[in-house]
KEKE-3310 file (N, C-alpha, C; in steps of 0.2 Angstrom, whole numbers, plus 5000, padded with zeros to 4 digits):
npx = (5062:5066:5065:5068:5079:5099:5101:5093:5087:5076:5059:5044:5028:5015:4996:4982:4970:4971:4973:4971:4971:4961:4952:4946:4955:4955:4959:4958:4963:4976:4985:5000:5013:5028:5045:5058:5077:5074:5060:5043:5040:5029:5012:5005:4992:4987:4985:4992:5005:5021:5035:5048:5060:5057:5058:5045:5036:5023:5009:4997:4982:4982:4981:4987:4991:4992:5004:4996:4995:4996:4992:4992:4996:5001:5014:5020:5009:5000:4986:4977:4968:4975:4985:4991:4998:5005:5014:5020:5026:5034:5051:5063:5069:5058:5049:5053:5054:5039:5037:5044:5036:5022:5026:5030:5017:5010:5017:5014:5001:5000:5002:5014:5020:5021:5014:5021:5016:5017:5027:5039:5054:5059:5056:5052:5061:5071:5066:5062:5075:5080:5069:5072:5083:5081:5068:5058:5057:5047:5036:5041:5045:5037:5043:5036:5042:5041:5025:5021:5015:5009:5012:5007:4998:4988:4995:5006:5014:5024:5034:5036:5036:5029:5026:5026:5028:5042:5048:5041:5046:5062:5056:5052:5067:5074:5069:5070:5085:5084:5082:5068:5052:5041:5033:5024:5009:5000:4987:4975:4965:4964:4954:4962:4971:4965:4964:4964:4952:4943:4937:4943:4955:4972:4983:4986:4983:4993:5003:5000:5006:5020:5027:5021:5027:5041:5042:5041:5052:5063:5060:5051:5038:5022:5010:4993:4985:4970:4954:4942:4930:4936:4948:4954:4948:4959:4971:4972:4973:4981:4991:4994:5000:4991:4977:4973:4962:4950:4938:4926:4920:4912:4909:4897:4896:4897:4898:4899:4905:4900:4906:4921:4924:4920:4931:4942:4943:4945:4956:4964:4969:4976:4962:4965:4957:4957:4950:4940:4937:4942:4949:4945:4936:4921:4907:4903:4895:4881:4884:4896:4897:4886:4893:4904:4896:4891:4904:4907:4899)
npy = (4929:4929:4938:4949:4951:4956:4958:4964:4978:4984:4978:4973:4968:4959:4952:4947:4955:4973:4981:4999:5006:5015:5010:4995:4985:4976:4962:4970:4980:4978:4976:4984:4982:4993:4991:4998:4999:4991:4999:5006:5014:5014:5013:5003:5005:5006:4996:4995:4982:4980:4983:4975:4975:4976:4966:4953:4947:4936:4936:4929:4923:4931:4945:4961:4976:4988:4990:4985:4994:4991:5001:4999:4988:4972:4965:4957:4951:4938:4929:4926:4923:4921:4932:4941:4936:4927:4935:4942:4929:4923:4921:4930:4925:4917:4927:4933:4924:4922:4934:4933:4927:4931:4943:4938:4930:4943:4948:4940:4941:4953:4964:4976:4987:4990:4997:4995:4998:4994:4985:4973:4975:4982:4975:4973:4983:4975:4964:4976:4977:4964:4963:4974:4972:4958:4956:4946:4943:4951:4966:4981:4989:4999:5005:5008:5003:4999:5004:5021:5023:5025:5019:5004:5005:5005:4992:4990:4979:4978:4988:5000:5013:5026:5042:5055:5073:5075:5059:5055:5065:5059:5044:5047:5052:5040:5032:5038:5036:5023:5022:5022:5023:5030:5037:5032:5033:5030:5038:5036:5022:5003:4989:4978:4977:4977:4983:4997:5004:5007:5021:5031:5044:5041:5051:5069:5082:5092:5083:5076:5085:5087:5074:5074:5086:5084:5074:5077:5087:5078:5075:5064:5058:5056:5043:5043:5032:5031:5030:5036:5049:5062:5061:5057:5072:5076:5071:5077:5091:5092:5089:5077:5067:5055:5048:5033:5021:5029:5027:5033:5028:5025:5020:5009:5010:5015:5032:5044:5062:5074:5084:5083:5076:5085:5093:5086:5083:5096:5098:5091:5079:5064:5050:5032:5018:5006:4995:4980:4964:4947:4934:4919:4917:4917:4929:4943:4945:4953:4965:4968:4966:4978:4989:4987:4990:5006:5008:5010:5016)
npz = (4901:4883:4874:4880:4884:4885:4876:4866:4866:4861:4859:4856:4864:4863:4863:4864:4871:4877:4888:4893:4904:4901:4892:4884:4873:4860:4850:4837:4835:4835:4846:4856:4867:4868:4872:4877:4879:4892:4898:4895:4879:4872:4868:4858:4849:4835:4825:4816:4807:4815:4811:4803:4809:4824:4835:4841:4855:4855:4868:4864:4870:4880:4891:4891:4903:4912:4927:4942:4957:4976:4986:4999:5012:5023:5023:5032:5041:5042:5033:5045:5062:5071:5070:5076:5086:5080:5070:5083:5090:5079:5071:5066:5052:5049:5046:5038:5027:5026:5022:5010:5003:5000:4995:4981:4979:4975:4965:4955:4952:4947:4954:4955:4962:4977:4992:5009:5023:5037:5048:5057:5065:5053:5043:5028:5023:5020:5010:5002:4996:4991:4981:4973:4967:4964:4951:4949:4959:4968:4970:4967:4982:4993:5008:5028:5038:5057:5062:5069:5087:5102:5119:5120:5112:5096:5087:5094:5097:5087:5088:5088:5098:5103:5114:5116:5109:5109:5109:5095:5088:5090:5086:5073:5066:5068:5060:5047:5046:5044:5033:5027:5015:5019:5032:5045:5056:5069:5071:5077:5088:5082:5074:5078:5089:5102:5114:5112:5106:5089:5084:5093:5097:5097:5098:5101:5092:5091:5093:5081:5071:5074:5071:5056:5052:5055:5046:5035:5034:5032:5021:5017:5015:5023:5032:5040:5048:5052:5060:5068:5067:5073:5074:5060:5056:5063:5058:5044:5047:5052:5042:5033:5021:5017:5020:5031:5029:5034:5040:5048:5058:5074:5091:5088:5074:5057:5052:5043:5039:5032:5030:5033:5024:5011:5016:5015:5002:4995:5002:4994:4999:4998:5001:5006:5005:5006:5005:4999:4993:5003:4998:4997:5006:5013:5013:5019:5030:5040:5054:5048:5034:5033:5037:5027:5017:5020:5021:5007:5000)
capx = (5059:5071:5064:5070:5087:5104:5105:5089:5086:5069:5057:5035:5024:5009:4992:4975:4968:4976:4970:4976:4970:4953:4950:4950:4956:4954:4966:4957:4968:4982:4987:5006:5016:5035:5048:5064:5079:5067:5055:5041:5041:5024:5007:5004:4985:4985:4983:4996:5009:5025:5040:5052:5067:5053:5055:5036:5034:5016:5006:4991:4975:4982:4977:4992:4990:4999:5004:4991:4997:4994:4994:4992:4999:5009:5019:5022:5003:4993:4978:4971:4963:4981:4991:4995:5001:5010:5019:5023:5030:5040:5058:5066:5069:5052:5043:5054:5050:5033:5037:5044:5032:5017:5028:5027:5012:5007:5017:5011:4995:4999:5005:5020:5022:5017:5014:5022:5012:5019:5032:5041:5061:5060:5059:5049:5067:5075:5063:5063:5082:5079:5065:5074:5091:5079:5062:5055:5054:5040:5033:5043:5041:5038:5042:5035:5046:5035:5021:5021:5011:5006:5014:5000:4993:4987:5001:5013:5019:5028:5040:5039:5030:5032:5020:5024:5033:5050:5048:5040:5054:5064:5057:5054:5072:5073:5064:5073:5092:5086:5080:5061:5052:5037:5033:5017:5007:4992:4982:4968:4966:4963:4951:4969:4970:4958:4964:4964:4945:4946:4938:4948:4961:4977:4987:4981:4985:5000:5008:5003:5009:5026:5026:5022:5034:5048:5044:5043:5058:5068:5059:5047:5029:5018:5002:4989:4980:4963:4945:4936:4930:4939:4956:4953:4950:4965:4976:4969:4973:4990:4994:4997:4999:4986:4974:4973:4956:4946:4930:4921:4918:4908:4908:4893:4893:4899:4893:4904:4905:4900:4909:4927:4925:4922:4937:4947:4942:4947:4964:4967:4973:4971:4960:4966:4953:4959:4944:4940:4935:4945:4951:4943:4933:4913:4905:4902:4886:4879:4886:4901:4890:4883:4898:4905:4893:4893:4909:4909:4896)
capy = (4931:4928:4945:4954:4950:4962:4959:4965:4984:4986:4973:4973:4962:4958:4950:4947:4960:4976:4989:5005:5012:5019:5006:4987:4985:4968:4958:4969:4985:4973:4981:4981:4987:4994:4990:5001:4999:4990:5005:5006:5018:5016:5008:5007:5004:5009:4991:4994:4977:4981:4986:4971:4975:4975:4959:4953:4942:4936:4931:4924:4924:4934:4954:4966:4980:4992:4985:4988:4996:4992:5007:4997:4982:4974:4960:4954:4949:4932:4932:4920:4925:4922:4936:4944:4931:4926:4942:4943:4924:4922:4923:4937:4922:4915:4932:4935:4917:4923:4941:4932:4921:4938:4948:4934:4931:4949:4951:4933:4944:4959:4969:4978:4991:4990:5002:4992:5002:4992:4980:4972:4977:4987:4969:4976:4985:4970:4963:4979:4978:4959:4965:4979:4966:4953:4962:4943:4941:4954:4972:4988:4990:5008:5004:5014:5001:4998:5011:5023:5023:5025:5012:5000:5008:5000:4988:4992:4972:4978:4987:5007:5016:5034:5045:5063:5076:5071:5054:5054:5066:5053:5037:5046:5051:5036:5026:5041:5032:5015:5024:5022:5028:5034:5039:5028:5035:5026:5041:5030:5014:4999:4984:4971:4977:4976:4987:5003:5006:5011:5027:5033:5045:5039:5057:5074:5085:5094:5078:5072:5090:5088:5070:5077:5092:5080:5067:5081:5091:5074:5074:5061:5056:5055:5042:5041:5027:5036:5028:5040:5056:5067:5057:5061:5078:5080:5071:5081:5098:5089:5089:5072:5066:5050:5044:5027:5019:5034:5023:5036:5024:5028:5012:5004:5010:5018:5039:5047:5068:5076:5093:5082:5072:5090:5098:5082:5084:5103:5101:5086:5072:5057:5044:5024:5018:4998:4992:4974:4956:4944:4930:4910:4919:4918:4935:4947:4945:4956:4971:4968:4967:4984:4992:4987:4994:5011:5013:5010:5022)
capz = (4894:4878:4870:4887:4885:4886:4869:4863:4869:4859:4858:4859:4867:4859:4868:4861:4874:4881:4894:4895:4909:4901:4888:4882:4867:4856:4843:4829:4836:4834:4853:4857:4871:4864:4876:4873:4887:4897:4899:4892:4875:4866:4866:4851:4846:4829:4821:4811:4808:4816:4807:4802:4814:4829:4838:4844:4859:4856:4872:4865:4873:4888:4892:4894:4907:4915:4932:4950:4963:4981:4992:5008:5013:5026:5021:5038:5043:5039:5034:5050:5067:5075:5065:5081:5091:5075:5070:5091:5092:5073:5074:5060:5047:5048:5046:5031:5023:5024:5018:5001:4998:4998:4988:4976:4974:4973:4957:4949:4953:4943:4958:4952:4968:4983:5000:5015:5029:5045:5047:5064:5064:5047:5038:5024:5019:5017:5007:4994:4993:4987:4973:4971:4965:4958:4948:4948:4965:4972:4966:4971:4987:4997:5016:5032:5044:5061:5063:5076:5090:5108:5123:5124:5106:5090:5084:5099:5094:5077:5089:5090:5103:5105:5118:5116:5104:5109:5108:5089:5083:5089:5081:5064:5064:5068:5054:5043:5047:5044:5026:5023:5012:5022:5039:5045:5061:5071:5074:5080:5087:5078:5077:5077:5096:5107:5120:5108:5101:5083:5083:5099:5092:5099:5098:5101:5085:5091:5092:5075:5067:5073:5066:5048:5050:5055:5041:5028:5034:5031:5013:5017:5014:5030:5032:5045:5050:5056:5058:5071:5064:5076:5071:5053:5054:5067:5054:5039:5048:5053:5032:5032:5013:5015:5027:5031:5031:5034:5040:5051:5064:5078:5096:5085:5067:5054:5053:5037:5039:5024:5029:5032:5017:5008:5019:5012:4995:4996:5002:4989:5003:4996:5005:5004:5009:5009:5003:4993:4995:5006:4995:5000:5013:5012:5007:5025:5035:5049:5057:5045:5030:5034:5037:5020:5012:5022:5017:5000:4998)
cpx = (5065:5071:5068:5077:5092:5106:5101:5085:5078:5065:5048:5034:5018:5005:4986:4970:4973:4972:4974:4975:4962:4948:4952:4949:4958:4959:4964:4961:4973:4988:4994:5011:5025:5038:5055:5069:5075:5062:5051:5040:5036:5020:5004:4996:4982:4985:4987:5001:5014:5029:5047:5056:5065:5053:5048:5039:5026:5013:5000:4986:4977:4980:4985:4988:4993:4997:5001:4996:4993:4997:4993:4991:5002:5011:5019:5017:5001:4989:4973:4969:4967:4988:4994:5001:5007:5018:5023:5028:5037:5047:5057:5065:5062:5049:5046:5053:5043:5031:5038:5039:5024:5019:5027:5021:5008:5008:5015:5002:4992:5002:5010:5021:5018:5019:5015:5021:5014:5022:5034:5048:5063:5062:5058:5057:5071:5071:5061:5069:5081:5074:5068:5081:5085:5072:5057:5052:5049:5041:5038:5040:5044:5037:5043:5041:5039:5032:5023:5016:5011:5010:5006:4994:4990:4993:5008:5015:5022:5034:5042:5033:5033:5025:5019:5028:5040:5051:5047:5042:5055:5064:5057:5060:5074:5074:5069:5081:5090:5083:5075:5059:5045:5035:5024:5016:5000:4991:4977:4972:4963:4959:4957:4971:4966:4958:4963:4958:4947:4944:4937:4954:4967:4983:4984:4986:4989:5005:5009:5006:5017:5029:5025:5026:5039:5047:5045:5050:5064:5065:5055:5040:5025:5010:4999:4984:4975:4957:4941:4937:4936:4949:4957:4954:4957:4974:4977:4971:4980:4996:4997:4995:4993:4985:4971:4968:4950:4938:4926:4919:4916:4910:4904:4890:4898:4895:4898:4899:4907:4904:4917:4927:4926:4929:4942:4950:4948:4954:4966:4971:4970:4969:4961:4964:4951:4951:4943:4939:4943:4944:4950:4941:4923:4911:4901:4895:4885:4882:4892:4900:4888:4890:4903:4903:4892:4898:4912:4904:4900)
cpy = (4932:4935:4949:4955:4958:4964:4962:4971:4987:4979:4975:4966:4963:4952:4952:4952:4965:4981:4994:5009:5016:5015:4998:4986:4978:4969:4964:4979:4984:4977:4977:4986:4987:4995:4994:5002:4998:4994:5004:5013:5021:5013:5008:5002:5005:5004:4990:4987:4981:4981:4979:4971:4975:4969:4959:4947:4942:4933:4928:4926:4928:4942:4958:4973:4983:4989:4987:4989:4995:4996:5005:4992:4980:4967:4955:4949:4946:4935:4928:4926:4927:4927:4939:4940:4929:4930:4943:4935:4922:4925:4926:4932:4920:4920:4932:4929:4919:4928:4938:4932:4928:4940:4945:4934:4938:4950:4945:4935:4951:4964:4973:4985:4990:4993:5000:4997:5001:4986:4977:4971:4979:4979:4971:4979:4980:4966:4969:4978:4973:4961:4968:4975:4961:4954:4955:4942:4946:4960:4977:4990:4998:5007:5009:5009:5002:5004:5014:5025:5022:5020:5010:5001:5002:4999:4988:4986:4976:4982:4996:5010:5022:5038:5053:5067:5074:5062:5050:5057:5062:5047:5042:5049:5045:5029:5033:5036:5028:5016:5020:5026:5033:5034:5036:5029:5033:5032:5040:5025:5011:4994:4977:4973:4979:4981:4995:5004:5011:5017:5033:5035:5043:5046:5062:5078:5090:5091:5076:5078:5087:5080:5072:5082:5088:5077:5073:5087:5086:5073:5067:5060:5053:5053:5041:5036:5031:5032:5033:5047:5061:5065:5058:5065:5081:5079:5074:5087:5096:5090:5083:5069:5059:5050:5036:5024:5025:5030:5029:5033:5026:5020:5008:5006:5015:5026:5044:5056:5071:5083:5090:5079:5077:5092:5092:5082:5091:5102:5095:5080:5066:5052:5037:5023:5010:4995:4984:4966:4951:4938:4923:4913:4918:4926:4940:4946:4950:4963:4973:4973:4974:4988:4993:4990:5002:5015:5014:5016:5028)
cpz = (4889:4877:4874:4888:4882:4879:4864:4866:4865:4856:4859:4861:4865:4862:4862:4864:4877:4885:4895:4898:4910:4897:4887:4876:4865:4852:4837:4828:4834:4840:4854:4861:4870:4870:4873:4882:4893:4902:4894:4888:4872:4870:4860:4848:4839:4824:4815:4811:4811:4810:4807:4809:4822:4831:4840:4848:4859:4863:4870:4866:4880:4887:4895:4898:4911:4923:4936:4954:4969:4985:4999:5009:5019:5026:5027:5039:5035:5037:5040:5054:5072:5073:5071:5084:5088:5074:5077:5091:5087:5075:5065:5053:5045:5045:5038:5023:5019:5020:5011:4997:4996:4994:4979:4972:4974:4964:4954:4949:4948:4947:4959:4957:4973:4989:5005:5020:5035:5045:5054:5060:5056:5041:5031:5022:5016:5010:5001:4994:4988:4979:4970:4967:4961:4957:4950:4954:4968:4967:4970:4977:4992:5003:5021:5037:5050:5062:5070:5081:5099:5112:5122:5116:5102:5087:5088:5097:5090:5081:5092:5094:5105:5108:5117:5111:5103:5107:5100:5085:5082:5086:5073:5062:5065:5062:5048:5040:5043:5036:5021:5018:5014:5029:5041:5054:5064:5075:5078:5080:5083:5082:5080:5086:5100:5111:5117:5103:5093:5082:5088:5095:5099:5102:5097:5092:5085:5089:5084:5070:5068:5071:5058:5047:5053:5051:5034:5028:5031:5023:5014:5018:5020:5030:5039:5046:5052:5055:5062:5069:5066:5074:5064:5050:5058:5059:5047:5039:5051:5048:5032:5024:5012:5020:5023:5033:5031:5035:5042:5056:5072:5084:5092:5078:5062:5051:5050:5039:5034:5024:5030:5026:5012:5008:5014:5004:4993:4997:4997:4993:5001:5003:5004:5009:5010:5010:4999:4997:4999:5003:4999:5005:5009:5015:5017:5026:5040:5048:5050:5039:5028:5033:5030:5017:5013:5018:5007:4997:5001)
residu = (UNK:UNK:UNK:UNK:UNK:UNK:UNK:UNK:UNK:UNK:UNK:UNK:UNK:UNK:UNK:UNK:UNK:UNK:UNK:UNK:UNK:UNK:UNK:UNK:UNK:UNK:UNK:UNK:UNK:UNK:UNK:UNK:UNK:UNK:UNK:UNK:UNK:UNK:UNK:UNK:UNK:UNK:UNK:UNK:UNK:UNK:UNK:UNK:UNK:UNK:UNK:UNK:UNK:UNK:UNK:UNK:UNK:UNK:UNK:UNK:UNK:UNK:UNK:UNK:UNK:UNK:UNK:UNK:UNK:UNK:UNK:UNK:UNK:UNK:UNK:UNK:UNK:UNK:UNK:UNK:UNK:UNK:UNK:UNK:UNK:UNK:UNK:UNK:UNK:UNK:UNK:UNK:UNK:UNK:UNK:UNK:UNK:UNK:UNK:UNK:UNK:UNK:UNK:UNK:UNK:UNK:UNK:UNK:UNK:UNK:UNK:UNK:UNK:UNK:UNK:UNK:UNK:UNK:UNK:UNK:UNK:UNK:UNK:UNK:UNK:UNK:UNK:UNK:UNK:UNK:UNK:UNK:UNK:UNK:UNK:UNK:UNK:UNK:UNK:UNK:UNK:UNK:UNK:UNK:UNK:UNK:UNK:UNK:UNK:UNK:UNK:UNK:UNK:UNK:UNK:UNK:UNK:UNK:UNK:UNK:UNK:UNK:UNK:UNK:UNK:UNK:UNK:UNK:UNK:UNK:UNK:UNK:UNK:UNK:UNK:UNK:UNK:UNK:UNK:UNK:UNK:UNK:UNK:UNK:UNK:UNK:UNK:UNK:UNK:UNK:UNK:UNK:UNK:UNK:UNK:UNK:UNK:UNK:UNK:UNK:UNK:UNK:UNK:UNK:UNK:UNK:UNK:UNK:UNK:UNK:UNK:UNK:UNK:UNK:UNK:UNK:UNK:UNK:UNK:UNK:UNK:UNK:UNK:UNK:UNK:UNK:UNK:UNK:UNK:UNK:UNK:UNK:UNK:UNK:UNK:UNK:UNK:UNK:UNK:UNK:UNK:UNK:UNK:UNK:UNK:UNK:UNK:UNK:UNK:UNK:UNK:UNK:UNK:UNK:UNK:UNK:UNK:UNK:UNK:UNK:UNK:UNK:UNK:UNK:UNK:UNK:UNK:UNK:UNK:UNK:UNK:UNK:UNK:UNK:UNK:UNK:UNK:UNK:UNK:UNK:UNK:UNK:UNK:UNK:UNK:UNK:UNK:UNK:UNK:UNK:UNK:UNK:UNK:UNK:UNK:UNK:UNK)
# end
């Protein structure tokens, strides 16, 4: 973008539509987002013309908007049937091939940060440094490096498996060295392995304390994968800064608890609750279906 250049330290961008977070606002606001030292300075809606010495990049018929954040992602994983196998058989180059090409098209999507949650050999790092050197290539990326879990757990493939207090020091000093930026913990199992039912808590809630008081002693932000209630509240009352999924999941349903939802509320922990359509896929049926809907309610 010419406007954007080293030589041109305040410039607006101008669009027929803009959204600012609570409103859409039309061409008769005359909407224009002021760029100064490539940060953004203004938005300036007051429909007034710009000021002579104000370069204008105009786009047209497009919608400016400040940029989405995905808070839960993983780079690494397809979207097929064979993502395990995949992620398990791929050599290092291959994974990160595939890791480009997501980051891309994330920000050709609007995705301008994004939560790398679980990775295999802390690939996810190398792929911030690169966005982080060239802004074109992917969205700012916030990487936990491979979750932690159980021998035998949810996602043992990706690499880290820790069973008891000493062990999950260990990896998240660990994961601190290799300098994440958050501490990512499978509470529960998951439905992506088979062996580890998802709302089976995976760690009793000593273990995941001293998981959160190690990630926050090193200055770091600690999430919990959780679906089964008991997994929730354990990682809830653990102080873990976000829970991962939060389904409620029961062996055959979905069974939300109005007094952890409350409790959740109350201490202010956010829930990412990785919710949304599955892109060229036909629209959930059945069990799914239901479940979908559950949790969206």
């Amino acid at each position: 973008m010419e406007m954007a250049s080293q030589e041109e330290r305040r410039y607006a961008v101008r669009a027929r539509w803009l959204f600012d977070g609570t409103a859409l606002l039309d061409e008769a606001a005359n909407p224009m987002v002021v760029i100064e030292d490539g940060r953004i300075s203004d938005v300036d809606t007051s429909g007034a013309a710009p000021s002579d010495d104000l370069p204008v990049l105009d786009l047209d018929e497009a919608t400016l908007l400040p940029g989405l954040i995905d808070a839960h992602t993983h780079l690494v994983f397809d979207a097929t049937e064979q993502v395990v196998p995949h992620v398990q058989a791929a050599t290092e180059q291959a994974l990160l091939a595939h890791m480009r090409q997501a980051a891309r098209a994330m920000l050709t999507r609007g995705i301008t940060t994004a939560r790398d949650l679980g990775d295999r050999d802390y690939l996810s790092l190398t792929i911030r440094a690169e966005t982080a050197r060239i802004p074109d290539a992917g969205p700012t990326i916030l990487a936990a490096g491979p979750p932690i879990t159980p021998t035998g757990g949810h996602c043992w493939f990706l690499g880290c498996q820790a069973d008891d207090a000493d062990a999950i020091t260990a990896a998240v000093h660990d994961h601190a060295e290799h300098g994440v930026d958050v501490i990512k913990v499978m509470a529960t199992g998951g439905r992506m392995t088979p062996t580890t039912p998802p709302h089976q808590s995976q760690y009793p809630l000593a273990d995941l304390r001293v998981a959160v008081d190690q990630a926050h002693a090193l200055g770091l932000l600690a999430a919990a994968h959780v679906h089964g209630r008991q997994g929730i509240l354990d990682a809830l009352t653990a102080g873990f800064d976000t829970l991962e999924h939060a389904t409620f999941m029961t062996a055959d349903r979905l069974d939300p608890d109005q007094g952890v939802i409350d409790a959740i509320a109350r201490a202010g922990t956010i829930a990412s609750l990785t919710v949304g359509p599955s892109a060229g896929r036909a629209p959930a049926t059945g069990h799914t279906a239901a479940e979908a809907a559950a949790h969206h309610a």
